[in-house]
N, CA, C and O atoms as a MOPAC input file, in Angstrom:
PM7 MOZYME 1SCF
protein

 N     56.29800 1    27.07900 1    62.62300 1
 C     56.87000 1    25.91300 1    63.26800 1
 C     55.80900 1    24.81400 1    63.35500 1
 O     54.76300 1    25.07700 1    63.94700 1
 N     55.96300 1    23.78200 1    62.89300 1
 C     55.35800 1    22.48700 1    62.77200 1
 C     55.57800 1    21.70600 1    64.09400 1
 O     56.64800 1    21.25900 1    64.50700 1
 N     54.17500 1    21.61700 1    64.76400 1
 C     53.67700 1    21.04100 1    65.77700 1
 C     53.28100 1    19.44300 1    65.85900 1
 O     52.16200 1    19.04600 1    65.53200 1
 N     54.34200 1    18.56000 1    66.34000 1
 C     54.88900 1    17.30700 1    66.22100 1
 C     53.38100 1    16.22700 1    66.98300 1
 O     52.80600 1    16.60900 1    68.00200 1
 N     53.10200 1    15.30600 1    66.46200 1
 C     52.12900 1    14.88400 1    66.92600 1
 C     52.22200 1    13.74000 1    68.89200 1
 O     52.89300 1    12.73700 1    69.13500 1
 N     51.65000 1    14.20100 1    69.44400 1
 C     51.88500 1    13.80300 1    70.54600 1
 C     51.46100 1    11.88500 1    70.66000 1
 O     50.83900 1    11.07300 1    69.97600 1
 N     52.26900 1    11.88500 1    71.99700 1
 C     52.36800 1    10.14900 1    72.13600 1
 C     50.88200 1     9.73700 1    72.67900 1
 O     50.56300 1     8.56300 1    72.48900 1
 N     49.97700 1    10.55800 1    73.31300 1
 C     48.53300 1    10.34300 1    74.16600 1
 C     47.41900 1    11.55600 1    73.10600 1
 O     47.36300 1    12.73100 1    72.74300 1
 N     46.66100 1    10.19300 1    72.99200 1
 C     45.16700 1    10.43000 1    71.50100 1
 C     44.13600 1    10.41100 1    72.07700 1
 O     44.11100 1     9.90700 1    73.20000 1
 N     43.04500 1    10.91000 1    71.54600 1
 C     41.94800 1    10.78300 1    72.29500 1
 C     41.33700 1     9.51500 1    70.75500 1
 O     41.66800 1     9.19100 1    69.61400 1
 N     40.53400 1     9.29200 1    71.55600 1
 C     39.65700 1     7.86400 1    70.56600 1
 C     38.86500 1     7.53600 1    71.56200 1
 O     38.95300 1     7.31200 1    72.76900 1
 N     37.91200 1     7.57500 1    70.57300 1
 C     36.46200 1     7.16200 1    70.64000 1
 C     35.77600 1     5.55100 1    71.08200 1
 O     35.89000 1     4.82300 1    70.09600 1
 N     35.26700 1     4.97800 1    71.98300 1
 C     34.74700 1     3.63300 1    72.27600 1
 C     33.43900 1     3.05200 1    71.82100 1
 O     32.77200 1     3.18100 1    72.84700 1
 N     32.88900 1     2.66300 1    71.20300 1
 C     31.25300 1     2.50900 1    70.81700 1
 C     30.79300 1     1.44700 1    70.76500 1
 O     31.64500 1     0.72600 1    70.24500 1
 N     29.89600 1     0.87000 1    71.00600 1
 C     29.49600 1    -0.72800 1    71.56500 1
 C     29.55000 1    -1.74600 1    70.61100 1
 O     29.27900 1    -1.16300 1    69.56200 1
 N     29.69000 1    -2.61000 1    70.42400 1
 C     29.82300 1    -3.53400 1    69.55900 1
 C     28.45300 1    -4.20000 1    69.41200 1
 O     28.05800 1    -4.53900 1    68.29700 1
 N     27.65700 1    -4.41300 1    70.61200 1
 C     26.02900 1    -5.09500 1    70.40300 1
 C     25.16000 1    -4.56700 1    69.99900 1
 O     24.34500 1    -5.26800 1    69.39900 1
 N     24.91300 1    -3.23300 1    70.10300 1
 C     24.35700 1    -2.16900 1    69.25900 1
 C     24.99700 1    -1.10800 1    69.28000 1
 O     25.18200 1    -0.34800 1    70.23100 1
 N     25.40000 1    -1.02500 1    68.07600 1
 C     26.15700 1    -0.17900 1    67.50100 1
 C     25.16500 1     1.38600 1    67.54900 1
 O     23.94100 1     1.41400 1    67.42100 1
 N     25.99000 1     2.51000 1    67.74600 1
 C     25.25400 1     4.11700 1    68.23100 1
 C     24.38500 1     4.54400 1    69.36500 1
 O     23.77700 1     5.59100 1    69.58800 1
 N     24.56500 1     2.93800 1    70.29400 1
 C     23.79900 1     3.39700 1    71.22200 1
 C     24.28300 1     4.05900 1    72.36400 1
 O     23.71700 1     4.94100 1    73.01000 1
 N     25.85900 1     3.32800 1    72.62900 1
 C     26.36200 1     4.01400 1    73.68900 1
 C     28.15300 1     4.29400 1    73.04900 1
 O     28.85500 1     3.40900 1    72.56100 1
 N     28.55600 1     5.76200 1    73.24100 1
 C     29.77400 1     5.78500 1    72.68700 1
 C     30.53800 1     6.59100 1    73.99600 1
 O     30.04600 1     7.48700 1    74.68100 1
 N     32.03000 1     5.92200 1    74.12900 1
 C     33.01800 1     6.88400 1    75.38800 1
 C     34.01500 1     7.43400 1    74.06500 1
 O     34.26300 1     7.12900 1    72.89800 1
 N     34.52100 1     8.78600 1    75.43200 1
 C     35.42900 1     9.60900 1    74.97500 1
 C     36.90000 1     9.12500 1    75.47100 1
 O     37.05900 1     9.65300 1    76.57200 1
 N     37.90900 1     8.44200 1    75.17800 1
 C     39.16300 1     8.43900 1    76.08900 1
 C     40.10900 1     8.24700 1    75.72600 1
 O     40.06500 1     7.33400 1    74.90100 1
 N     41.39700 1     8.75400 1    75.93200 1
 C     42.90300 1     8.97600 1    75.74200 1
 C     43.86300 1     7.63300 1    75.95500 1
 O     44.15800 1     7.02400 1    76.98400 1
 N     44.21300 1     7.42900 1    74.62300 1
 C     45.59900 1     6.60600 1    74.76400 1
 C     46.65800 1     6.95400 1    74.63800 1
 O     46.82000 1     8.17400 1    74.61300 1
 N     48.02800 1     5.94600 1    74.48000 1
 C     49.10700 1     6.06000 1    74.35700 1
 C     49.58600 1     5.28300 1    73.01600 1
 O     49.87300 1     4.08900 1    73.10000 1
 N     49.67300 1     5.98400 1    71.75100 1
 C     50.02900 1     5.48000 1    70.71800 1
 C     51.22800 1     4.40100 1    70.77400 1
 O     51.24200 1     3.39100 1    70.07000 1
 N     52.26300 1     4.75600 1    71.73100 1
 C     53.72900 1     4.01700 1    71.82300 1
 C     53.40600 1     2.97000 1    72.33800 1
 O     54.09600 1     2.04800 1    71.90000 1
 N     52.26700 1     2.48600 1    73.48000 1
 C     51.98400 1     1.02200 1    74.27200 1
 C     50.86200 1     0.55200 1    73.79400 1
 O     50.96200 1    -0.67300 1    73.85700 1
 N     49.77600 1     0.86200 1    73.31800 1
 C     48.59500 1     0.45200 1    72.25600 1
 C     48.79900 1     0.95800 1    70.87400 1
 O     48.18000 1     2.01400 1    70.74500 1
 N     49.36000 1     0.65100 1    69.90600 1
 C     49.54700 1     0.93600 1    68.76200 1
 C     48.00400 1     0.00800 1    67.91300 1
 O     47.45100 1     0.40300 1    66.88700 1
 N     47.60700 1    -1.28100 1    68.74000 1
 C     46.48400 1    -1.82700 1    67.90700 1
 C     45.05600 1    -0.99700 1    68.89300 1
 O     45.13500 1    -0.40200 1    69.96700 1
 N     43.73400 1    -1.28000 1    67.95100 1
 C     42.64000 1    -0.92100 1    68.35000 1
 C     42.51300 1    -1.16800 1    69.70400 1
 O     42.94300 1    -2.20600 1    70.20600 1
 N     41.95200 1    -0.28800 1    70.34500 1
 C     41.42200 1    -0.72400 1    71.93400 1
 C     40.04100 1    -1.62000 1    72.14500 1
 O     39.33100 1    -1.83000 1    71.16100 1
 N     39.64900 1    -2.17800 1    73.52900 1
 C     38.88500 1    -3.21600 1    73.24700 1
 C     38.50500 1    -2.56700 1    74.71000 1
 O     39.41400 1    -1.85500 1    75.13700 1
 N     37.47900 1    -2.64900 1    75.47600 1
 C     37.08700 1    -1.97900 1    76.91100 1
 C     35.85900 1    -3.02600 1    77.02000 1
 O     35.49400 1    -3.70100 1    76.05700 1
 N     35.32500 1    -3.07900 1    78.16600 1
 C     34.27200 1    -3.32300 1    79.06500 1
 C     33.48200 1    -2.34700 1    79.81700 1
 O     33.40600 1    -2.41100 1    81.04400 1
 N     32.89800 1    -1.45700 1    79.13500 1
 C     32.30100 1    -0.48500 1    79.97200 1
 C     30.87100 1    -0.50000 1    79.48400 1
 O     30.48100 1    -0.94800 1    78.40600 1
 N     29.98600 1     0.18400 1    80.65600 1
 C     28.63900 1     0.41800 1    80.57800 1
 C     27.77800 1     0.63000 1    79.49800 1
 O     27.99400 1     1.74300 1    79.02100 1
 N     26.80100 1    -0.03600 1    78.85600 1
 C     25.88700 1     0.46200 1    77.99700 1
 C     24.68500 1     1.06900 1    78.86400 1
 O     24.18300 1     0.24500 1    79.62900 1
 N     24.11300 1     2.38300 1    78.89300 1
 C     22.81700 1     2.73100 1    79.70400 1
 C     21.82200 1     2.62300 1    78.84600 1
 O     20.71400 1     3.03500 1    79.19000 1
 N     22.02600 1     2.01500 1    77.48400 1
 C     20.62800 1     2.12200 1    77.00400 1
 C     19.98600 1     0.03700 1    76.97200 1
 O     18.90300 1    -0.52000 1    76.79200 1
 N     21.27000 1    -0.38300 1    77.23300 1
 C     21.04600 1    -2.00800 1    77.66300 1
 C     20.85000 1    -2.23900 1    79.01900 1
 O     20.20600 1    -3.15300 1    79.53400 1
 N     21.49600 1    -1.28100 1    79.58600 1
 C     21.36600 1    -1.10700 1    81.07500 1
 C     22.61300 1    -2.79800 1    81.85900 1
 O     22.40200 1    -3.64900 1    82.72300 1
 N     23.40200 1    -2.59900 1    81.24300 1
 C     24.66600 1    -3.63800 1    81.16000 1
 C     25.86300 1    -3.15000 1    80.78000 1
 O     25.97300 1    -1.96400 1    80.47000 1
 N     26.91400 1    -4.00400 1    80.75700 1
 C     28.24400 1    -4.04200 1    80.55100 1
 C     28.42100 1    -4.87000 1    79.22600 1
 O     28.12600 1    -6.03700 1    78.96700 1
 N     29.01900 1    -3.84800 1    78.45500 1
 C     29.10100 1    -4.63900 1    77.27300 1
 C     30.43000 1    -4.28200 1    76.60300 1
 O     31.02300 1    -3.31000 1    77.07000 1
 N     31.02700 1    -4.99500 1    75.47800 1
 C     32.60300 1    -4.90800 1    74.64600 1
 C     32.18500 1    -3.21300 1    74.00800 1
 O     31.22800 1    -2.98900 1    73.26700 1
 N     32.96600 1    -2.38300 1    74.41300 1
 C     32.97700 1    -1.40700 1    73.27500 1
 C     34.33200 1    -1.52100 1    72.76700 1
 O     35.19100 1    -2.14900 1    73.38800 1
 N     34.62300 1    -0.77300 1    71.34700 1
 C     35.69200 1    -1.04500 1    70.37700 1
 C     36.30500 1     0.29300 1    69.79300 1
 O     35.53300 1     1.09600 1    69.26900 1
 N     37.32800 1     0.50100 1    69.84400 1
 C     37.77500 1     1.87100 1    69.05800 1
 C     37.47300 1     2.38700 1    67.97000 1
 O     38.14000 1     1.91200 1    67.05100 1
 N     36.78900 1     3.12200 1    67.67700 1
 C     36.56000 1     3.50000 1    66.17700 1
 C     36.86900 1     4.89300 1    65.46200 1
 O     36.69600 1     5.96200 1    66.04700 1
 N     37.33500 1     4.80200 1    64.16000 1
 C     37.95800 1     5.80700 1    63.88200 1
 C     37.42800 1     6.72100 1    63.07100 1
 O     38.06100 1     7.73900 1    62.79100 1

């Protein structure tokens, strides 16, 4: 039996100002974000708030 792909993904966040320095783990909803995600969360190696971006 073929196991149907669910509506909530996990995807990956990673900084846009330097790229590999800081990456999040977190779950969407394919049906209400169908485009890339865009966040504001913490860089600790800038020690700031910076754009991270979905990447696949």
């Amino acid at each position: 039996m073929a196991k149907s792909k669910g509506i909530r993904i996990q995807v990956i966040l990673e900084c846009t100002e330097v790229p590999g320095s800081s990456r999040y783990v977190t779950t969407k909803s394919r049906r209400n974000t169908p485009n890339r995600m865009e966040l504001r969360k913490y860089n600790p190696v800038l020690r700031k708030h910076t754009v991270h971006k979905e990447i696949k």
